[in-house]
C-alpha positions as CSV (number, residue, x, y, z in Angstrom):
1,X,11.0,-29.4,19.0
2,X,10.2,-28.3,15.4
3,X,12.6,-27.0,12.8
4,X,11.6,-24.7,10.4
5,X,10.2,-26.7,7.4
6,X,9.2,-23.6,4.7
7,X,11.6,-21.9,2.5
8,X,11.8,-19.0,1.2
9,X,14.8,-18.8,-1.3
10,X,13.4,-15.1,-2.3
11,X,11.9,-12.4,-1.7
12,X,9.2,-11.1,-4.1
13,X,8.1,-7.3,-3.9
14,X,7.0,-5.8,-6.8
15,X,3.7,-3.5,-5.7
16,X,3.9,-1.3,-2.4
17,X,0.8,0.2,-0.9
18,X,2.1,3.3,1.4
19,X,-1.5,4.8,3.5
20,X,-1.1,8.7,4.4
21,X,-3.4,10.7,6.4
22,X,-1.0,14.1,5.7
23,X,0.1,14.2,9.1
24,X,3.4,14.8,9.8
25,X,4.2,11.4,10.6
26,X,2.7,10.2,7.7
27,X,6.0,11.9,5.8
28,X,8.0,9.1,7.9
29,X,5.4,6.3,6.5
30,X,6.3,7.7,2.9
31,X,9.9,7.9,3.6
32,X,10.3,4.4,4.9
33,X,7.4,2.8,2.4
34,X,9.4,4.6,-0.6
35,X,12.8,3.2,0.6
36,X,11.4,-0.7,0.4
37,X,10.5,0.6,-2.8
38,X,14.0,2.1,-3.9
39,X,15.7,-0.9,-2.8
40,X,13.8,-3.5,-4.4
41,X,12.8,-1.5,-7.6
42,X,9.2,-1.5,-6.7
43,X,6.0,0.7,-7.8
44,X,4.8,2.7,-5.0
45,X,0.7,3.1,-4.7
46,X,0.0,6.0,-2.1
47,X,-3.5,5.7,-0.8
48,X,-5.6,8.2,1.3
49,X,-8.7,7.1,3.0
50,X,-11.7,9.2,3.5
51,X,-13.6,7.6,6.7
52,X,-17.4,8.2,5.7
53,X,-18.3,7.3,9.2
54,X,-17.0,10.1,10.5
55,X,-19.0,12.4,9.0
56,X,-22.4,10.5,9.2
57,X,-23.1,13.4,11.7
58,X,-21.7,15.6,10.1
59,X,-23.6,16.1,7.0
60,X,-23.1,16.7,3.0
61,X,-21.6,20.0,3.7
62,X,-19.2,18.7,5.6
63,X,-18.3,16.2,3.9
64,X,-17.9,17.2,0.5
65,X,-15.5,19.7,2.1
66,X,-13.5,17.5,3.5
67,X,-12.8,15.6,0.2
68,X,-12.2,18.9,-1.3
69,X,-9.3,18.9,1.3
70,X,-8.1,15.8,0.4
71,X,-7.6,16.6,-3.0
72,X,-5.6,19.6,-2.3
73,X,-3.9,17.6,0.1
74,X,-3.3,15.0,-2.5
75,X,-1.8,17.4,-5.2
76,X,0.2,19.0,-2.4
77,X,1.8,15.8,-1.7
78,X,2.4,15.3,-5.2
79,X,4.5,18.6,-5.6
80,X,6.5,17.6,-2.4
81,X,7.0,13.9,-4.0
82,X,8.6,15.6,-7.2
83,X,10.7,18.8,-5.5
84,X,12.2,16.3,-2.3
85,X,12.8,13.3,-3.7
86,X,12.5,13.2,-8.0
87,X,9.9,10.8,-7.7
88,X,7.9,11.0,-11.0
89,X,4.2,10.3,-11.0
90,X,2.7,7.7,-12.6
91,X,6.2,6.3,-13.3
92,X,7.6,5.7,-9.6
93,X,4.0,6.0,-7.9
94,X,0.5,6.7,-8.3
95,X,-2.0,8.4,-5.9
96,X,-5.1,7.5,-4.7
97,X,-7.6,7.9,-2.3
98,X,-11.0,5.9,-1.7
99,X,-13.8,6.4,0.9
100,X,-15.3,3.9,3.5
101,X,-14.1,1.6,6.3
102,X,-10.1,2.1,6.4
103,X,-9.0,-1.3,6.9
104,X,-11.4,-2.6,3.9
105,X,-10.4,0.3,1.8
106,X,-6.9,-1.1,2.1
107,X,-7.4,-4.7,2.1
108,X,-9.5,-4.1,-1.5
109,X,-7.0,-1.2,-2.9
110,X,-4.0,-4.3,-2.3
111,X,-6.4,-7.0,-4.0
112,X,-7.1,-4.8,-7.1
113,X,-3.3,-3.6,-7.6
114,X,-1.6,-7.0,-6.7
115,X,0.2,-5.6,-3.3
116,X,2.9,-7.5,-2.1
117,X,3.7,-5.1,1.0
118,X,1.3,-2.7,2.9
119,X,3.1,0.4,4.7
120,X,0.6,1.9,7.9
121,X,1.3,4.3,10.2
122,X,0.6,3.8,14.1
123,X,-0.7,7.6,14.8
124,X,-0.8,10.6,13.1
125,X,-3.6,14.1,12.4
126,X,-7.0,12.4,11.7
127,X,-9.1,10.2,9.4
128,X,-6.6,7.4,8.7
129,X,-4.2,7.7,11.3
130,X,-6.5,8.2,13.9
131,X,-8.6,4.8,12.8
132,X,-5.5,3.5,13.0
133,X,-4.3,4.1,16.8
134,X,-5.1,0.5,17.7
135,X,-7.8,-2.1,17.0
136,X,-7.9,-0.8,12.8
137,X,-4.1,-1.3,12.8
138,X,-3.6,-4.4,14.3
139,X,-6.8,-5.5,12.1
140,X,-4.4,-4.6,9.6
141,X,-1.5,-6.7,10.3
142,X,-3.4,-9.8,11.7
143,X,-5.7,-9.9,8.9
144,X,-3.8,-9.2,5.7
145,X,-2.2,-12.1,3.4
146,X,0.6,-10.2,2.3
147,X,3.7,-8.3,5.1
148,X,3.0,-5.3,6.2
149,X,5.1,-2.8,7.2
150,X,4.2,-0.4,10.6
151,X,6.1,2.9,11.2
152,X,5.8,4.0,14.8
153,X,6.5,7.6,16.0
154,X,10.0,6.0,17.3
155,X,11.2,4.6,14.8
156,X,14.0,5.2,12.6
157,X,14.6,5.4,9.2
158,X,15.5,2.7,7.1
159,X,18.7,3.0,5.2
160,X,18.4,3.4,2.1
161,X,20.9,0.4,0.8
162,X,18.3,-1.6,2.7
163,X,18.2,-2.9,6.6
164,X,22.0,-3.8,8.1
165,X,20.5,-5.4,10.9
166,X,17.2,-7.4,11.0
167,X,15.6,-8.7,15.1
168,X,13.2,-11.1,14.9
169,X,11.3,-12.3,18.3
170,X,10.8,-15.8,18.4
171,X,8.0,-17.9,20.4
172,X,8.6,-21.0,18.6
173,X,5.2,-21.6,16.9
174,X,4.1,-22.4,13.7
175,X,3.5,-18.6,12.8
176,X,7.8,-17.8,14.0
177,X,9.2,-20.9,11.6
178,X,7.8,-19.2,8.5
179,X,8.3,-15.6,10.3
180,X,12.4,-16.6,10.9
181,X,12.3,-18.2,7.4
182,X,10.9,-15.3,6.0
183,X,14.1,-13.1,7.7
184,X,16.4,-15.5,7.1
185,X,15.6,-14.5,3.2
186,X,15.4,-11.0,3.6
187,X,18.8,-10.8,5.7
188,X,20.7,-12.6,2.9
189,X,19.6,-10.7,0.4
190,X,20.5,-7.2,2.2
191,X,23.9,-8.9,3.5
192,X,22.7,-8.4,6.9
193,X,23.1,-9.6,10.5
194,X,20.3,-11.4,11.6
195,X,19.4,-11.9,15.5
196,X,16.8,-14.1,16.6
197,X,15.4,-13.5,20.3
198,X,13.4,-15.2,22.2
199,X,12.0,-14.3,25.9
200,X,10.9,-16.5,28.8
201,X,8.4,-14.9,30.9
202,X,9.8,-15.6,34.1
203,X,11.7,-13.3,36.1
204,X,14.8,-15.0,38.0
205,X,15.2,-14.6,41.8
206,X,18.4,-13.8,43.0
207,X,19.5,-17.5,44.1
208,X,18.6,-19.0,40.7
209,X,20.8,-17.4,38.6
210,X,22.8,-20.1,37.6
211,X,19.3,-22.2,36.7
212,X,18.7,-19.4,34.5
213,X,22.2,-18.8,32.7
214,X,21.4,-22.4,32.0
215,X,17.8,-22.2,30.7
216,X,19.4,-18.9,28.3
217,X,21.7,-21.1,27.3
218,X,19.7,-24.1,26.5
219,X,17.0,-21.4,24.7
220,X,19.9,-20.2,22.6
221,X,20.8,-24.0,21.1
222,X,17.0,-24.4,20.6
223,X,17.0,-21.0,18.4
224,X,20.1,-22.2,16.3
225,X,18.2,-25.2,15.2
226,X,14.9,-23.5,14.7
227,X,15.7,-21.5,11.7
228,X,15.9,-23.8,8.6
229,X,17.0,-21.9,5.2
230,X,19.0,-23.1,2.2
231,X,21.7,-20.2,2.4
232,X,22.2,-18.6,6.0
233,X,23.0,-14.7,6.1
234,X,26.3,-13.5,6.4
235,X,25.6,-13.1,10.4
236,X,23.5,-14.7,13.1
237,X,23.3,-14.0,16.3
238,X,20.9,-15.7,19.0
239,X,19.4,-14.3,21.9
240,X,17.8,-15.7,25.3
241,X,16.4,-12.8,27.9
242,X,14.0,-13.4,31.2
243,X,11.3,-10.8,31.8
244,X,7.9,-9.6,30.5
245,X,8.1,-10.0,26.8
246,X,6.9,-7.1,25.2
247,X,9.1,-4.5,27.8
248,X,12.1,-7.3,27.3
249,X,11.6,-7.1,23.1
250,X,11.6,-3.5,23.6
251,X,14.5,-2.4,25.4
252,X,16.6,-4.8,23.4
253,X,15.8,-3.1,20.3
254,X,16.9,-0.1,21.7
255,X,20.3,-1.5,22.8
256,X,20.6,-3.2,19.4
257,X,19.5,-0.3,17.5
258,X,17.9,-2.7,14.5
259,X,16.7,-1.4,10.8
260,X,14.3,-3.6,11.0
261,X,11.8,-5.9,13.5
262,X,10.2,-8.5,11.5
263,X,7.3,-10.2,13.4
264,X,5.2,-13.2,13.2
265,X,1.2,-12.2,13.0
266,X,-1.3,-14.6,14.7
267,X,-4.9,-14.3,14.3
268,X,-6.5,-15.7,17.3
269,X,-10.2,-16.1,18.1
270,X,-11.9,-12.9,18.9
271,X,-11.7,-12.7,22.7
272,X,-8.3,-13.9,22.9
273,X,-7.6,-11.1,20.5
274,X,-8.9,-8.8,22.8
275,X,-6.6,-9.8,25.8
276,X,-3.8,-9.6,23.3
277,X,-4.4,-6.6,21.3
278,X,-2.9,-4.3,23.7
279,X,0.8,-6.3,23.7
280,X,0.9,-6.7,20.1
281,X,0.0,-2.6,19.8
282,X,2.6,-1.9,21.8
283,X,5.3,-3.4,20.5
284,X,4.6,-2.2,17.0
285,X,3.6,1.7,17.8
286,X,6.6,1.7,20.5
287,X,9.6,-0.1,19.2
288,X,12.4,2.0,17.9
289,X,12.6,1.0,14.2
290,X,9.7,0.0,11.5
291,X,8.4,-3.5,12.3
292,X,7.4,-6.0,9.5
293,X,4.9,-8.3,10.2
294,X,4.2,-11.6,8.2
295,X,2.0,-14.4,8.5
């Protein structure tokens, strides 16, 4: 089996791009993109996206008004950005909004401003949000060359010293070495426990329990020597559960009540990214804490 080979000694975030659709969820997506921020001294960009396609229809009236909209929406957000929190414009963040396709507005918005972290939200009021309940999102996440960071409406808040408690799922590829590398980073430098899990699809009969202590067991050695880094975390803890994964993934996270769910993205061919797309969607929109995906 293959160890780990990358290393990541650090981990660089300097630029944070934080979508809103000024739903009510989207205050979540702000709170828990402008914590990453907080605890890693970052500059916070806070983009809106006006979908033009939904108003093809629709008409110049129509449109125009609804970018009126966004404005006020925008300057509304920036009142509640100053009164809630202190955060000063065009010091701790800067607004934006664009209009076209969602996931290319994004992708070009974190090109031009050197993102190192994209924050989305899995559902929300319209526009963005509503592009975004499934194959926009997970466009987002598969396809972007720099972590992004989804907020369900489950999850948690981050803390804001940083995540305590990092779960990362682990299926042994290519894509989870650099994912567990990646964690292994990010746990040391919030002092935090790390717990690496991975799930064999295979749900044990009654009389072969013991074969199945044993094959946890055996999966558990194999996760201690997957992760390579050159200074562990201060905790790590290793996981082996039978069971459908996504389901399994899920009601762990619940018991262990993580921060934080880094994941590994994979970009497969088109119609195996069909079959898949549901799984993946459901594990990010449903999990019980934000989940960070790197690839």
């Amino acid at each position: 089996m293959a160890t780990a080979q990358q290393s990541v000694t650090a981990i660089s975030i300097r630029n944070v791009l934080i979508a809103t659709d000024f739903s009510r969820l989207s205050t979540d997506i702000l709170h828990a993109g402008m914590s990453f921020c907080q605890t890693r001294a970052a500059r916070a960009f806070i983009l809106y996206v006006l979908p033009q396609d939904q108003f093809a229809l629709a008409g110049f009236e129509a449109y125009a008004a609804a970018r009126d909209a966004a404005q006020r929406d925008l300057h509304d957000l920036e009142l509640h950005m100053r009164s809630k929190y202190g955060y000063q414009p065009g010091k701790d963040y800067e607004l934006l909004m664009n209009e076209g396709d969602v996931a290319n507005c994004i992708f070009e918005c974190a090109r031009e401003k050197h993102i190192d972290l994209i924050v989305v939200g899995t559902h929300g009021r319209t526009g963005l949000s509503k592009a975004l309940l499934g194959s926009v999102a997970e466009s987002i996440f598969r396809r972007s060359q720099v972590p992004v960071l989804t907020v369900g409406p489950n999850a948690r808040h981050l803390p804001a010293s940083g995540p305590k408690r990092l779960l990362v799922p682990i299926d042994f590829t290519d894509v989870s070495q650099h994912c567990a590398t990646y964690a292994c980073a990010l746990a040391r430098e919030h002092q935090a426990e790390l717990v690496l899990m991975h799930v064999v699809n295979k749900v044990p009969t009654r009389g072969a329990m013991a074969d199945v202590e044993c094959l946890k067991r055996g999966v558990q050695q194999s996760l201690s020597e997957f992760i390579y880094c050159e200074a562990k975390p201060p905790s790590l803890r290793f996981i082996a559960e039978c069971g459908d994964v996504v389901p399994t993934i899920l009601r762990t996270a619940y018991e262990l009540k993580p921060d934080l769910m880094v994941v590994g993205a994979h970009e497969y061919p088109r119609l195996l990214d069909q079959l898949r797309r549901k799984p993946a969607y459901e594990l990010v929109s449903e999990a019980p804490c934000p989940v960070l995906t790197v690839r």
